[in-house]
Residue frames as a rotation matrix with the C-alpha (Angstrom) as fourth column:
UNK 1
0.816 0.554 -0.165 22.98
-0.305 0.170 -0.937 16.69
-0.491 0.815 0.308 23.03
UNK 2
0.236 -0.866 -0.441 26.72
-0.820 0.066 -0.569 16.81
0.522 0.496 -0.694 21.45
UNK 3
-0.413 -0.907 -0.084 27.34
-0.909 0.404 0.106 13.73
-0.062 0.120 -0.991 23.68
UNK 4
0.153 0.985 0.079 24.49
-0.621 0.158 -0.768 12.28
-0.769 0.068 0.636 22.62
UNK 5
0.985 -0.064 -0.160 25.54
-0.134 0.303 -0.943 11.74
0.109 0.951 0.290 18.89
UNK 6
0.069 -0.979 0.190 28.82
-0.989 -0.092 -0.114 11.08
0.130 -0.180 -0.975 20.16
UNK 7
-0.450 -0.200 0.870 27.93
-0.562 0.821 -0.103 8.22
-0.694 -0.536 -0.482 21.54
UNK 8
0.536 0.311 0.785 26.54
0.434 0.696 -0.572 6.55
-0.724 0.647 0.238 18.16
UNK 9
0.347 -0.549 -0.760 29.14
-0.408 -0.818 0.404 8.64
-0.844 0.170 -0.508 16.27
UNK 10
-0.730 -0.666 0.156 30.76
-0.277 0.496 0.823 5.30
-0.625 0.558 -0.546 14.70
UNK 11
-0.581 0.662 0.474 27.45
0.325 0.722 -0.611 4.21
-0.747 -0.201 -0.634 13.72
UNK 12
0.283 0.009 -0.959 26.76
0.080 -0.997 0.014 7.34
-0.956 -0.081 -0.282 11.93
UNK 13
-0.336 -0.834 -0.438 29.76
-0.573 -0.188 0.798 7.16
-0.748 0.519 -0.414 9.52
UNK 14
-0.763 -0.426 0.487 28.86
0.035 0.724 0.689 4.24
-0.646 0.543 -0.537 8.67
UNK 15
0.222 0.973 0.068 25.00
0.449 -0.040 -0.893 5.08
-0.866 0.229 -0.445 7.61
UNK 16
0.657 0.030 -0.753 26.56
-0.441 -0.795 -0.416 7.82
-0.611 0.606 -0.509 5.43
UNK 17
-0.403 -0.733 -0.548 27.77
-0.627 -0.215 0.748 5.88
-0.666 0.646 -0.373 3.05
UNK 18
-0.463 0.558 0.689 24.96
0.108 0.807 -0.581 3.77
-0.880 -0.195 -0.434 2.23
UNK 19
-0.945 -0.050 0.322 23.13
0.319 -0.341 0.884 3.67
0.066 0.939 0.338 -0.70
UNK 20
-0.114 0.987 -0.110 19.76
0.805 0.157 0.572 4.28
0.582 -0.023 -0.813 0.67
UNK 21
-0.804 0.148 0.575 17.61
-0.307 -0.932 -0.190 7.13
0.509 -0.330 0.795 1.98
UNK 22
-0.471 0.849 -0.238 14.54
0.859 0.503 0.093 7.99
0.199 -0.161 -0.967 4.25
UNK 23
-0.370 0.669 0.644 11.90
0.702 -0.253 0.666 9.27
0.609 0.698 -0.376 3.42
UNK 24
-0.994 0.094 -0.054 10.94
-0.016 -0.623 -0.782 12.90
-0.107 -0.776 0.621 5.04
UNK 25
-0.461 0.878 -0.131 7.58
0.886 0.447 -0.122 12.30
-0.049 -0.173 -0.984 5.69
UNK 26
-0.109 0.238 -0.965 6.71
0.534 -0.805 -0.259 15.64
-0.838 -0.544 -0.039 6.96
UNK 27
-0.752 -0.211 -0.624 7.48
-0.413 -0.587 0.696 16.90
-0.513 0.782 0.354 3.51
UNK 28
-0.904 0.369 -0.219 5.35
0.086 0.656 0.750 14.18
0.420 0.658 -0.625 1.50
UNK 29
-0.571 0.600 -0.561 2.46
0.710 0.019 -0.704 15.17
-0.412 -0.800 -0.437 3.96
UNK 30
-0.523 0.104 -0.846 2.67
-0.244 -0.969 0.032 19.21
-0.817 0.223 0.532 3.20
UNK 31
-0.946 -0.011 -0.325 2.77
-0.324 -0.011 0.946 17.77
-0.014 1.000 0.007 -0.44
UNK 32
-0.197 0.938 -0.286 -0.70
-0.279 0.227 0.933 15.70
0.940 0.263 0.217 -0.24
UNK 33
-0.477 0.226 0.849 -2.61
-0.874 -0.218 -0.433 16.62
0.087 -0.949 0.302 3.26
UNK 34
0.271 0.951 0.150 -5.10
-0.894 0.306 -0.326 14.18
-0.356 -0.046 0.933 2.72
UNK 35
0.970 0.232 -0.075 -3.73
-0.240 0.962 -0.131 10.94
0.042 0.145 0.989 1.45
UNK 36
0.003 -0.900 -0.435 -0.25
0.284 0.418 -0.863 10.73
0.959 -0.121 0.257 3.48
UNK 37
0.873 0.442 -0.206 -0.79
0.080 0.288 0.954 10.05
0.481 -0.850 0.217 6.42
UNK 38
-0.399 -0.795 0.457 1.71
-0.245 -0.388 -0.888 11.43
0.884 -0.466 -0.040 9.22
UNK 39
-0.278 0.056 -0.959 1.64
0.902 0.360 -0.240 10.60
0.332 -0.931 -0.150 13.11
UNK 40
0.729 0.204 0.653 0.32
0.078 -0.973 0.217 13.37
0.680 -0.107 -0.725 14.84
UNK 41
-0.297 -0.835 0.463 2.85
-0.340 -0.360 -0.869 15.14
0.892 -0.416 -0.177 17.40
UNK 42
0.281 0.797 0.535 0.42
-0.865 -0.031 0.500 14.09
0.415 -0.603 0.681 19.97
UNK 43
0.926 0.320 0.199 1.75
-0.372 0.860 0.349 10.63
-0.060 -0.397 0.916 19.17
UNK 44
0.527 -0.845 -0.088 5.15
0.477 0.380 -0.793 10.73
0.703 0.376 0.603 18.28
UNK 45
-0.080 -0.279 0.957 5.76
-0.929 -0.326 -0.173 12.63
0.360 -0.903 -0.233 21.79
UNK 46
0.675 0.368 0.640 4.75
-0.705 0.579 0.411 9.44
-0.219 -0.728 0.650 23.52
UNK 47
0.445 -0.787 -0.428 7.66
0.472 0.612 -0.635 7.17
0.761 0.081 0.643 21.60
UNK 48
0.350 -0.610 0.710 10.26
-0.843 0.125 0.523 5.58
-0.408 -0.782 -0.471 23.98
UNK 49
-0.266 -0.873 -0.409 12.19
-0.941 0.328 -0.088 2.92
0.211 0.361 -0.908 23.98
UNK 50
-0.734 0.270 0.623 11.03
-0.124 0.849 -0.514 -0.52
-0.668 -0.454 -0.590 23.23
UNK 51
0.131 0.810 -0.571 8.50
-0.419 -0.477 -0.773 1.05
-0.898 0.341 0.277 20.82
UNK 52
-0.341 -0.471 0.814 8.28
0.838 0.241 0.490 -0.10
-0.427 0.848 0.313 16.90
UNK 53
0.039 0.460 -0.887 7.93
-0.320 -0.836 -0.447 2.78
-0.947 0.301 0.114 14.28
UNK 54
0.398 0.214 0.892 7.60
0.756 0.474 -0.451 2.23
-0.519 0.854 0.026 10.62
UNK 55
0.049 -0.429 -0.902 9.86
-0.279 -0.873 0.400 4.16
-0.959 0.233 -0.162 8.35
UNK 56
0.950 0.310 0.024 9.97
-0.060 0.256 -0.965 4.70
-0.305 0.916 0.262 4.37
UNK 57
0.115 -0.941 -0.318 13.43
-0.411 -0.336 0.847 3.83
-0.904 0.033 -0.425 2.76
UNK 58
0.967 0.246 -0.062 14.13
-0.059 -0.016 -0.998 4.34
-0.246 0.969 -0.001 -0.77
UNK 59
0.394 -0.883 0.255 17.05
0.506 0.440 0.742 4.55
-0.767 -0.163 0.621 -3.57
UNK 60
0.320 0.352 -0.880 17.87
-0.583 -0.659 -0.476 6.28
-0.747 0.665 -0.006 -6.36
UNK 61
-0.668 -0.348 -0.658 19.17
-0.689 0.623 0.371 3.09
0.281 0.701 -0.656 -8.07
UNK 62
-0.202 0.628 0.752 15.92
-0.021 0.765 -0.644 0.81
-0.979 -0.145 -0.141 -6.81
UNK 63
-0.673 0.440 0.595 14.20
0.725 0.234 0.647 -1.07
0.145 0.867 -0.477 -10.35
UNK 64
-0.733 0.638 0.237 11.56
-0.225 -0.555 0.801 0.89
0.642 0.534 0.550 -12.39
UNK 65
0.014 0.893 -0.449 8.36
0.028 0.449 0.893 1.02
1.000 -0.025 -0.019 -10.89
UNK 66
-0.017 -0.405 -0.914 10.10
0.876 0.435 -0.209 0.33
0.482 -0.804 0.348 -7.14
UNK 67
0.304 0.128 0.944 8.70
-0.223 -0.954 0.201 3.75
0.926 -0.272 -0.261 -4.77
UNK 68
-0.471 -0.700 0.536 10.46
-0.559 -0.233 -0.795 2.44
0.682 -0.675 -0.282 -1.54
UNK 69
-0.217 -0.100 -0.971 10.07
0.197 0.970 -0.144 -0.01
0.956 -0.223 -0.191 1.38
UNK 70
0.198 0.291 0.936 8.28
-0.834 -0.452 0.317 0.49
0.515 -0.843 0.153 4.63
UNK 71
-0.143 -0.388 -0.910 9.92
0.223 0.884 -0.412 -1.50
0.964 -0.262 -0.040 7.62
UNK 72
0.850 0.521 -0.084 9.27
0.048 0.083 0.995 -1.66
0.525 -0.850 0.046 11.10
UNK 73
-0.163 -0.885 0.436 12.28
-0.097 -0.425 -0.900 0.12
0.982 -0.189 -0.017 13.55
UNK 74
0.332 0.381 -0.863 12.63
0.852 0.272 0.448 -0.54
0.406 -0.883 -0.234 17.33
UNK 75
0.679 -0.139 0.720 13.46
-0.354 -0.922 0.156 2.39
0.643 -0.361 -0.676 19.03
UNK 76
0.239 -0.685 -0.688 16.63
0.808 0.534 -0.250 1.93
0.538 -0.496 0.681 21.27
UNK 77
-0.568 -0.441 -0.695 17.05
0.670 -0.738 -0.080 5.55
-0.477 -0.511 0.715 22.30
UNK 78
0.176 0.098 0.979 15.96
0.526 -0.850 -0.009 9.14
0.832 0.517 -0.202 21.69
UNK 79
-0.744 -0.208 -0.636 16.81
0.377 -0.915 -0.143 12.90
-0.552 -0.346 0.759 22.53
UNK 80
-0.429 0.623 -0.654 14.21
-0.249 -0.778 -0.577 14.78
-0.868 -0.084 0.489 21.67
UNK 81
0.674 0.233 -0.701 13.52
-0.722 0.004 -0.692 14.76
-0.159 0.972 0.171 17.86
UNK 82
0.015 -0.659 -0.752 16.46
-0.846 0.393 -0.361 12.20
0.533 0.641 -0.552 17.14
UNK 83
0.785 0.604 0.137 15.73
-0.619 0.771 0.151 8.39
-0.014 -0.203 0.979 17.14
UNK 84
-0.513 -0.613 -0.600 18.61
-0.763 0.646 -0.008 5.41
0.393 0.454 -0.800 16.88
UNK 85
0.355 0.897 0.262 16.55
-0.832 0.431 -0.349 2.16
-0.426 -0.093 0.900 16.30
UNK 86
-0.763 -0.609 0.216 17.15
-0.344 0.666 0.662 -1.30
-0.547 0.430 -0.718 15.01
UNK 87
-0.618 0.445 -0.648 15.71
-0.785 -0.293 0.546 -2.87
0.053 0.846 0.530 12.13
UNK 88
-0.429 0.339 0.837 13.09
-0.588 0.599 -0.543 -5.15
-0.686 -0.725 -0.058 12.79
UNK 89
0.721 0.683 -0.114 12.34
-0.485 0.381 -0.787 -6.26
-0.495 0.623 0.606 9.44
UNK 90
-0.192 -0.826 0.530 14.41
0.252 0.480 0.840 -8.30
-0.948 0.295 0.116 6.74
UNK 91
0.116 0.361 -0.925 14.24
-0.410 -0.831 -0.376 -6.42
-0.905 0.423 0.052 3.51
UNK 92
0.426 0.622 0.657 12.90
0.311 0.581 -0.752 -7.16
-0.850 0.525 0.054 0.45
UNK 93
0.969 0.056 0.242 14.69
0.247 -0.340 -0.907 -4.84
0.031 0.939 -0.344 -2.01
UNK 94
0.615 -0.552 0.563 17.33
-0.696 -0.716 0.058 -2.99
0.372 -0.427 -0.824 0.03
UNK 95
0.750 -0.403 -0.524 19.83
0.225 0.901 -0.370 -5.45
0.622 0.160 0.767 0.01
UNK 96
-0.101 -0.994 0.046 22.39
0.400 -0.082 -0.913 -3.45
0.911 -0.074 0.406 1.67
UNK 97
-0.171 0.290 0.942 20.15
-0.864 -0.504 -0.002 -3.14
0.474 -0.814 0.337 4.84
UNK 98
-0.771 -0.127 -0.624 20.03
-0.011 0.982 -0.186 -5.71
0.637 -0.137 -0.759 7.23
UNK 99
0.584 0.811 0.039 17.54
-0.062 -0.003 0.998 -6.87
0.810 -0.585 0.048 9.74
UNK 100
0.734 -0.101 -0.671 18.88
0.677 0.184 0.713 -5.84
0.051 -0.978 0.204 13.63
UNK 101
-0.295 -0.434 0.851 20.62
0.634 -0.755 -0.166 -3.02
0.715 0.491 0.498 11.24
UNK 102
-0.011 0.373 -0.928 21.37
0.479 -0.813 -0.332 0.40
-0.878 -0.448 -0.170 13.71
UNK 103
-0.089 0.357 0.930 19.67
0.826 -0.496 0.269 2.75
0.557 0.792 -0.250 12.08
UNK 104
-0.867 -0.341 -0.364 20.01
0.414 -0.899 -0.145 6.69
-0.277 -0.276 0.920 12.63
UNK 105
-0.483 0.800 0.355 16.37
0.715 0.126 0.688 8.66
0.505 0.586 -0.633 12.25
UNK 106
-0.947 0.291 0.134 14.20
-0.320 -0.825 -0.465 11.75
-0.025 -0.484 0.875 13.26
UNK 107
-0.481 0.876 0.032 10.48
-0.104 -0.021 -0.994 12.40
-0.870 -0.482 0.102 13.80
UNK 108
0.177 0.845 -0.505 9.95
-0.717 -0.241 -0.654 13.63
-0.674 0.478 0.563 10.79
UNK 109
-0.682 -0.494 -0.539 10.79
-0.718 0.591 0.367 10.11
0.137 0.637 -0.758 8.94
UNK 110
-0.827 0.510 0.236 8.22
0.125 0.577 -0.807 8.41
-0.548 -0.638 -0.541 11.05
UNK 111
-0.614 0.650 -0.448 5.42
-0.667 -0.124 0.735 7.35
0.422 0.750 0.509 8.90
UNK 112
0.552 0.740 -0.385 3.36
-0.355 0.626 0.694 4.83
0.755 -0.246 0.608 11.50
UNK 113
-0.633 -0.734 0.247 3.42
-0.675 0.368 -0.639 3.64
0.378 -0.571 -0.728 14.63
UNK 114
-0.604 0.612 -0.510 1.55
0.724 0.689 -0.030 1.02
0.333 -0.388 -0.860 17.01
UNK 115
-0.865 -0.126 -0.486 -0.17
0.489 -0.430 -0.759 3.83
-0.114 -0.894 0.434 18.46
UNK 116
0.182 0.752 0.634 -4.25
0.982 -0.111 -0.151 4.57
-0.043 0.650 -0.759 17.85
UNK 117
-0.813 -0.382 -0.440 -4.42
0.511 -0.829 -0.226 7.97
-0.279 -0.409 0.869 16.44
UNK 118
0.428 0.899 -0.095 -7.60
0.078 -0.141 -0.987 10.42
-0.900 0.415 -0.131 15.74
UNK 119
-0.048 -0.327 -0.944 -5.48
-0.770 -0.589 0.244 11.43
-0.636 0.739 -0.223 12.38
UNK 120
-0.811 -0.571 0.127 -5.18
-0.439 0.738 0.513 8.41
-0.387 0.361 -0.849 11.11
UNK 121
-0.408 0.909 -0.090 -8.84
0.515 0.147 -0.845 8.20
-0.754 -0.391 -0.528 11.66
UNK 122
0.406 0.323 -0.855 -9.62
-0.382 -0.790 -0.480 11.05
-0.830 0.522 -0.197 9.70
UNK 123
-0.563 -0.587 -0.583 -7.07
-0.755 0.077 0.651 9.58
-0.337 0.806 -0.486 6.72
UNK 124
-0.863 0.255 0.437 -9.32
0.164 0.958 -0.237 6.81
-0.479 -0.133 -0.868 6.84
UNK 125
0.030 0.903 -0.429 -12.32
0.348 -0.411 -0.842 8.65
-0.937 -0.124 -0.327 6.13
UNK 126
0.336 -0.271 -0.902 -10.80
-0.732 -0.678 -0.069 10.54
-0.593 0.683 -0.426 3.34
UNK 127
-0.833 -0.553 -0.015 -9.37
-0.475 0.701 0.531 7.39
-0.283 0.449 -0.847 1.92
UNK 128
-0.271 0.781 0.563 -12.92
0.661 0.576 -0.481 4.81
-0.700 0.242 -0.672 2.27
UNK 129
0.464 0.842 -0.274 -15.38
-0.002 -0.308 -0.951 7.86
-0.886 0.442 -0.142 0.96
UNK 130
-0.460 -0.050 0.887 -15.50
0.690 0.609 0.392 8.01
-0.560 0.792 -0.246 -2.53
UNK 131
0.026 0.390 -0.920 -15.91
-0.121 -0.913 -0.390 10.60
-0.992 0.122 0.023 -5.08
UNK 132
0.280 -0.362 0.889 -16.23
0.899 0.423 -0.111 10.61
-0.336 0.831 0.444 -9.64
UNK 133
-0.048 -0.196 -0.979 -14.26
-0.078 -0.977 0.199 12.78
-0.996 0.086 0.032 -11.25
UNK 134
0.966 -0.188 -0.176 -13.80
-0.149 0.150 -0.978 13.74
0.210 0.971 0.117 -15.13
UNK 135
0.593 -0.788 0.166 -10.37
0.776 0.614 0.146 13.18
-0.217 0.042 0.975 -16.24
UNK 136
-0.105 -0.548 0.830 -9.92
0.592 -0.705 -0.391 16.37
0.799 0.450 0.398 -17.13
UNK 137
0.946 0.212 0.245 -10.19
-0.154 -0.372 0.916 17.26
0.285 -0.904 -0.319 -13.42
UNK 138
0.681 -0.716 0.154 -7.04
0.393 0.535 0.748 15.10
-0.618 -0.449 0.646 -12.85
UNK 139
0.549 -0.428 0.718 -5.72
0.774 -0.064 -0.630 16.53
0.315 0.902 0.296 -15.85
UNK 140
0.361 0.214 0.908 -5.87
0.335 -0.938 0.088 19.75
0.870 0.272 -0.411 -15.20
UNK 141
-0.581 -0.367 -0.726 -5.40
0.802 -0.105 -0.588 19.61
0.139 -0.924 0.356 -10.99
UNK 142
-0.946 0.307 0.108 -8.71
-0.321 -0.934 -0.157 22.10
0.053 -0.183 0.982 -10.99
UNK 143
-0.746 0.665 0.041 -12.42
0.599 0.642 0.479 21.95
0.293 0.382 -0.877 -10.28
UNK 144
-0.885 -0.359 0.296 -15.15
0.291 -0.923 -0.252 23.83
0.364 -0.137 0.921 -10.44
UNK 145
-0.254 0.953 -0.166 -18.08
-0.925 -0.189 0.330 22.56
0.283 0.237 0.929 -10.58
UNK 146
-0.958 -0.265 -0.110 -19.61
-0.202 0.894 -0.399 19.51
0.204 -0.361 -0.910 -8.53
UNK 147
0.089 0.995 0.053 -23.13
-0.925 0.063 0.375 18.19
0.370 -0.082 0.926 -7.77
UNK 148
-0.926 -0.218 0.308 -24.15
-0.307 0.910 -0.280 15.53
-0.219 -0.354 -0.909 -5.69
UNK 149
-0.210 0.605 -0.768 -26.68
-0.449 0.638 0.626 12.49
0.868 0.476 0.138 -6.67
UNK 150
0.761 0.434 0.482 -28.03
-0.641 0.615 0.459 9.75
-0.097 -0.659 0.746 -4.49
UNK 151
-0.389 -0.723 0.571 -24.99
-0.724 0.623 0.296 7.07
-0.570 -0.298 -0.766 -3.36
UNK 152
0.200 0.480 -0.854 -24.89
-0.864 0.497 0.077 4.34
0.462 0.723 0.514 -5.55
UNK 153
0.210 -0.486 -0.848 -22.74
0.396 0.836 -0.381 2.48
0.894 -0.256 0.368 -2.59
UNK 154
0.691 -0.107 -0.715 -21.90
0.672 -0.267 0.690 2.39
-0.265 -0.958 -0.112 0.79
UNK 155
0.027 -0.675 -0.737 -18.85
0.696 -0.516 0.498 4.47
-0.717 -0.527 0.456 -0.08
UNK 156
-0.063 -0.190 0.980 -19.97
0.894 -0.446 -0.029 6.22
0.443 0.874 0.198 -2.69
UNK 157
-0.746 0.285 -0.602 -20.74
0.051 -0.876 -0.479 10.02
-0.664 -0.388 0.639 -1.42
UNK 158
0.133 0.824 0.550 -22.44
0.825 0.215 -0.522 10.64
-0.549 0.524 -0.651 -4.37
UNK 159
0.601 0.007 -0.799 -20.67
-0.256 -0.946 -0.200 13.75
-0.757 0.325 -0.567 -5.96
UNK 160
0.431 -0.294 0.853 -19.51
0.876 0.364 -0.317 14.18
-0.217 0.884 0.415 -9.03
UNK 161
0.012 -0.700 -0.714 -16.55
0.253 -0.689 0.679 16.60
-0.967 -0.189 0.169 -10.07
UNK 162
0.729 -0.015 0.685 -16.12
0.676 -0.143 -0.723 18.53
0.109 0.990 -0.094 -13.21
UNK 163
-0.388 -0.905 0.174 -13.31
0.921 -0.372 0.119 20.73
-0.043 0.206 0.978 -14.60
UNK 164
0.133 0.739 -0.661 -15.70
0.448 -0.639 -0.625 23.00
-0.884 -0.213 -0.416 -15.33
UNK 165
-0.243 -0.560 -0.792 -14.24
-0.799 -0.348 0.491 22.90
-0.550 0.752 -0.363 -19.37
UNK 166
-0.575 0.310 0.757 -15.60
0.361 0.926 -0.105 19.55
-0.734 0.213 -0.645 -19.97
UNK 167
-0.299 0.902 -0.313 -18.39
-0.942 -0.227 0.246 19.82
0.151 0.368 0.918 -23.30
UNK 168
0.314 0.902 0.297 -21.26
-0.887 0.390 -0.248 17.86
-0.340 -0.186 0.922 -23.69
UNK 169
0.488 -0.453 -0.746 -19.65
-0.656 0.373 -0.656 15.32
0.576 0.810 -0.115 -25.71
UNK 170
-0.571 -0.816 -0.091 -16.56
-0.239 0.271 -0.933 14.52
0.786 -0.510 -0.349 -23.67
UNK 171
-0.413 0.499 0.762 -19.66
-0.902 -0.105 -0.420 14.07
-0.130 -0.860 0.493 -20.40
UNK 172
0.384 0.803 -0.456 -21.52
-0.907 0.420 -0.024 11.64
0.172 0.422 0.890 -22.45
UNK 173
0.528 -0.350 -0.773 -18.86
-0.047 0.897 -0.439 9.14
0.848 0.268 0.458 -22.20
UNK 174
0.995 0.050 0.089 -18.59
-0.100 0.307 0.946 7.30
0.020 -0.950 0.310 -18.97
UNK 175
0.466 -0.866 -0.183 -14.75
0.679 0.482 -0.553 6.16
0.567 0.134 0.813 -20.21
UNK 176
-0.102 -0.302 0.948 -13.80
0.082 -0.952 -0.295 10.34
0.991 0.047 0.121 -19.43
UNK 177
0.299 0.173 0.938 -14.70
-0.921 -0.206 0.331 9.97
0.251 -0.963 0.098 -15.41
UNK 178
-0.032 -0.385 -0.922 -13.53
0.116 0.915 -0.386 7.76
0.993 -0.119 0.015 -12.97
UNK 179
0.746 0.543 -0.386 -13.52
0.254 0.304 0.918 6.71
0.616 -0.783 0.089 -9.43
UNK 180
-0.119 -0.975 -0.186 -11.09
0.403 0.124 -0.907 8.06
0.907 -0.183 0.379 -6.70
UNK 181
0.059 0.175 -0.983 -10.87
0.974 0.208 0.095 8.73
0.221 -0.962 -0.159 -3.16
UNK 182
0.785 0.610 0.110 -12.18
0.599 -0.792 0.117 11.81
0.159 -0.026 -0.987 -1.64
UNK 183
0.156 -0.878 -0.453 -8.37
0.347 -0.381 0.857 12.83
-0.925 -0.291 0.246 -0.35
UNK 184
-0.041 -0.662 0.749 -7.73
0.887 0.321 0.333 13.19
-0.461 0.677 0.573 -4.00
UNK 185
0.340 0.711 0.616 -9.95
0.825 -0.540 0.168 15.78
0.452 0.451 -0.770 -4.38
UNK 186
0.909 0.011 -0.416 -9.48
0.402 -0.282 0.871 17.44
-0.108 -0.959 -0.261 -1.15
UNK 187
0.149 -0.858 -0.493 -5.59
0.791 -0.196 0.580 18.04
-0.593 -0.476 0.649 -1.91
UNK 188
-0.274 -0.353 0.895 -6.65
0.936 -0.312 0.163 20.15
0.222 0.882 0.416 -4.65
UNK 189
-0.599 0.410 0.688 -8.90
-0.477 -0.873 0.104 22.19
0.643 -0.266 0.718 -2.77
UNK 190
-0.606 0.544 -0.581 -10.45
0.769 0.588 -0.252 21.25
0.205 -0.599 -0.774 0.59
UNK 191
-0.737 0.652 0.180 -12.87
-0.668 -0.659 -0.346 24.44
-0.107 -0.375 0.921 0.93
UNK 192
-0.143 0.834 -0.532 -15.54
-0.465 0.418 0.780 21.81
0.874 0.359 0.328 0.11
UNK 193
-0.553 0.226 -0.802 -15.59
0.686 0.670 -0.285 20.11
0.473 -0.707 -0.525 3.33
UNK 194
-0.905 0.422 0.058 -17.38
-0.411 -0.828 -0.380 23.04
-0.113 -0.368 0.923 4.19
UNK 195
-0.130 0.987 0.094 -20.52
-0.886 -0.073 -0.457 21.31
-0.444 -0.143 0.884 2.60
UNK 196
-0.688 -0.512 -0.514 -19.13
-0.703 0.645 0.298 18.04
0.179 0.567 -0.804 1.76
UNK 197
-0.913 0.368 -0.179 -21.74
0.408 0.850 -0.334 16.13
0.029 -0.378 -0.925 3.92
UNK 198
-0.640 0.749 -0.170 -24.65
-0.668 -0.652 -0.360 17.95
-0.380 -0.117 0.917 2.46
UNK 199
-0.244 0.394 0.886 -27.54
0.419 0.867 -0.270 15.70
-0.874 0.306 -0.376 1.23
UNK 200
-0.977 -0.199 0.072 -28.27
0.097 -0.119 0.988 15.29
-0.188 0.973 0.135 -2.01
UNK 201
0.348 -0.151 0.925 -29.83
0.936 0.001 -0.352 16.20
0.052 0.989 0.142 -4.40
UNK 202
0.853 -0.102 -0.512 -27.34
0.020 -0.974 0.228 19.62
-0.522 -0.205 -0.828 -4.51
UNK 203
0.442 -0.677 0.588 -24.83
0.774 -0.042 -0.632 21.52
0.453 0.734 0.506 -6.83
UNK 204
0.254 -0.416 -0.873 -21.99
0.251 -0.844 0.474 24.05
-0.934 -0.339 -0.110 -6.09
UNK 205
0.769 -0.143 0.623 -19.99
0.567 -0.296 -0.768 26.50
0.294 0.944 -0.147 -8.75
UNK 206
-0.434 -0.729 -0.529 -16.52
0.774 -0.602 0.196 28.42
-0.462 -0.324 0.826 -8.27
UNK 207
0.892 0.427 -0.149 -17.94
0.340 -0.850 -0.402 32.31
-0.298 0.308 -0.904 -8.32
UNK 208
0.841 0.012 0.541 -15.75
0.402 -0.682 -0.611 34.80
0.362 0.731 -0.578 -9.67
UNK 209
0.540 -0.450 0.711 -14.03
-0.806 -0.518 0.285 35.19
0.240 -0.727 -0.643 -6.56
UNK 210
-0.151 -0.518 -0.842 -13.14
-0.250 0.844 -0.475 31.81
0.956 0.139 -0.257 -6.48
UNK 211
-0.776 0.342 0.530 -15.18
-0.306 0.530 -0.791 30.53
-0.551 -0.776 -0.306 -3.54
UNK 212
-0.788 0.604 0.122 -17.93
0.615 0.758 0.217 27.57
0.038 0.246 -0.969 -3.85
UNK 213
-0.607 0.778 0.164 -21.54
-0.777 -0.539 -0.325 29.08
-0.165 -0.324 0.931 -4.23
UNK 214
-0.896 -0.003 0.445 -24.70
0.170 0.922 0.348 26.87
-0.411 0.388 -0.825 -4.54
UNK 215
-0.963 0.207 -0.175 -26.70
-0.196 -0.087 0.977 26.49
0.187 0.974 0.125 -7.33
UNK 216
-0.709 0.705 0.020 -30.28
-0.014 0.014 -1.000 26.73
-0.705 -0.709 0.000 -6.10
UNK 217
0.619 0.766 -0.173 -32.15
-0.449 0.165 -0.878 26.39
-0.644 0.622 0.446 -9.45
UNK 218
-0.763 -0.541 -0.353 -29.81
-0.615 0.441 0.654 23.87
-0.198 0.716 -0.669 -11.05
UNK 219
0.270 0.929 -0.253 -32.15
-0.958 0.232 -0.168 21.86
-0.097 0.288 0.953 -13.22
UNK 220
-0.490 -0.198 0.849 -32.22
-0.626 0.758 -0.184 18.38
-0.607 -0.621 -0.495 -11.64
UNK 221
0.346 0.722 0.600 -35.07
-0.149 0.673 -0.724 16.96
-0.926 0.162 0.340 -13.75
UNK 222
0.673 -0.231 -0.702 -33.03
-0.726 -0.026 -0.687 17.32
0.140 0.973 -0.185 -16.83
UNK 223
-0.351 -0.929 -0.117 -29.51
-0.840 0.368 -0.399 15.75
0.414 -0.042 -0.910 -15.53
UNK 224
-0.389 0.274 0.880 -31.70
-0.505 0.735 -0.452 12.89
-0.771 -0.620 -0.147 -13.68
UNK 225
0.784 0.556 0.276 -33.39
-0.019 0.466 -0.884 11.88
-0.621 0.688 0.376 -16.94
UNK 226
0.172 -0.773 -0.611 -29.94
-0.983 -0.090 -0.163 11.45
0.071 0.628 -0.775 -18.97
């Protein structure tokens, strides 16, 4: 291993003084399971040389607004967990990165490769479906209360989220809810996939204990005539 990183040693030096970073993936995952997508280990065992990976690289002097560049990286080498790769792209922001740039890099930086995975699969899923929330769901980062309707679209699901703090009022107006992928939901609390693909017409509630129960005389004919 030690003459491993010897042997890109000079290379090294020079990275560390760059003004740019990359992005630990692994970390930005933990943070939201559901709508950051990581390689699985499954696939990032199989990289070799010759391979391309996609990596995220950012600044702390990039313009307002500017969350970091994803570029395509050939692999030239690895030891286990530690990648040296050239840049296969010609950057757009990062001025002080070239294209055929060596580049120094681990596993957990890897944010996409050419490789099919089932995970990615699954992010997919969690990304397409479709879920409304109130705003004071998003507000708040809590939810307690949910009912599904009949799909108004292919990707709709057909649930609807509430804080469970919402009044009548603040419901009435359509302006207060909005549209957002089911991952969003899901990093707040995924116990719901438990009954996420139930049909509809059905309602859950957070009990006391703070698990989902459902609501077996919720009064449909009222909330269907609104």
């Amino acid at each position: 291993m030690k003459n491993w990183f010897k042997k890109y040693s000079n290379n090294k030096k020079i990275e560390d003084n760059t003004p740019w970073q990359l992005d630990n993936v692994y970390k930005r995952n933990k943070e939201s399971p559901y709508t950051f997508y990581k390689p699985s280990k499954a696939v990032t065992d199989k990289l070799k040389a010759g391979d391309l990976v996609k990596l995220i690289f950012f600044s702390d002097s990039d313009q307002a607004g500017y969350k970091g560049e994803r570029m395509w990286v050939e692999i030239t080498d690895r030891n286990k967990e530690n990648f040296v790769g050239k840049l296969d792209n010609e950057p757009y922001h990062l001025k002080s990165l070239k294209l055929g740039q060596t580049l120094h890099f681990d596993t957990e930086h890897i944010c996409d490769t050419e490789y099919e995975d089932d995970d990615a699969a699954k992010m997919d899923y969690y990304f397409d479906t479709l879920v409304t929330v109130s705003n004071d769901v998003l507000e708040r980062n809590e939810f307690n209360f949910l009912l599904k309707d009949k799909p108004n679209e292919p990707n709709d699901s057909g649930w609807v989220i509430f804080s469970g703090h919402e009044e009548d009022e603040f419901n009435s107006n359509p302006d207060n809810f909005q549209i957002v992928a089911l991952g969003v939901v899901l990093n707040v609390d995924d116990s719901i996939l438990a009954f996420i693909n139930e049909s509809p017409l059905c309602a859950y509630e957070r009990s006391e204990f703070g698990q989902f129960d459902k609501i077996h005389d919720y009064d449909w004919e009222t909330y269907l005539s609104e």
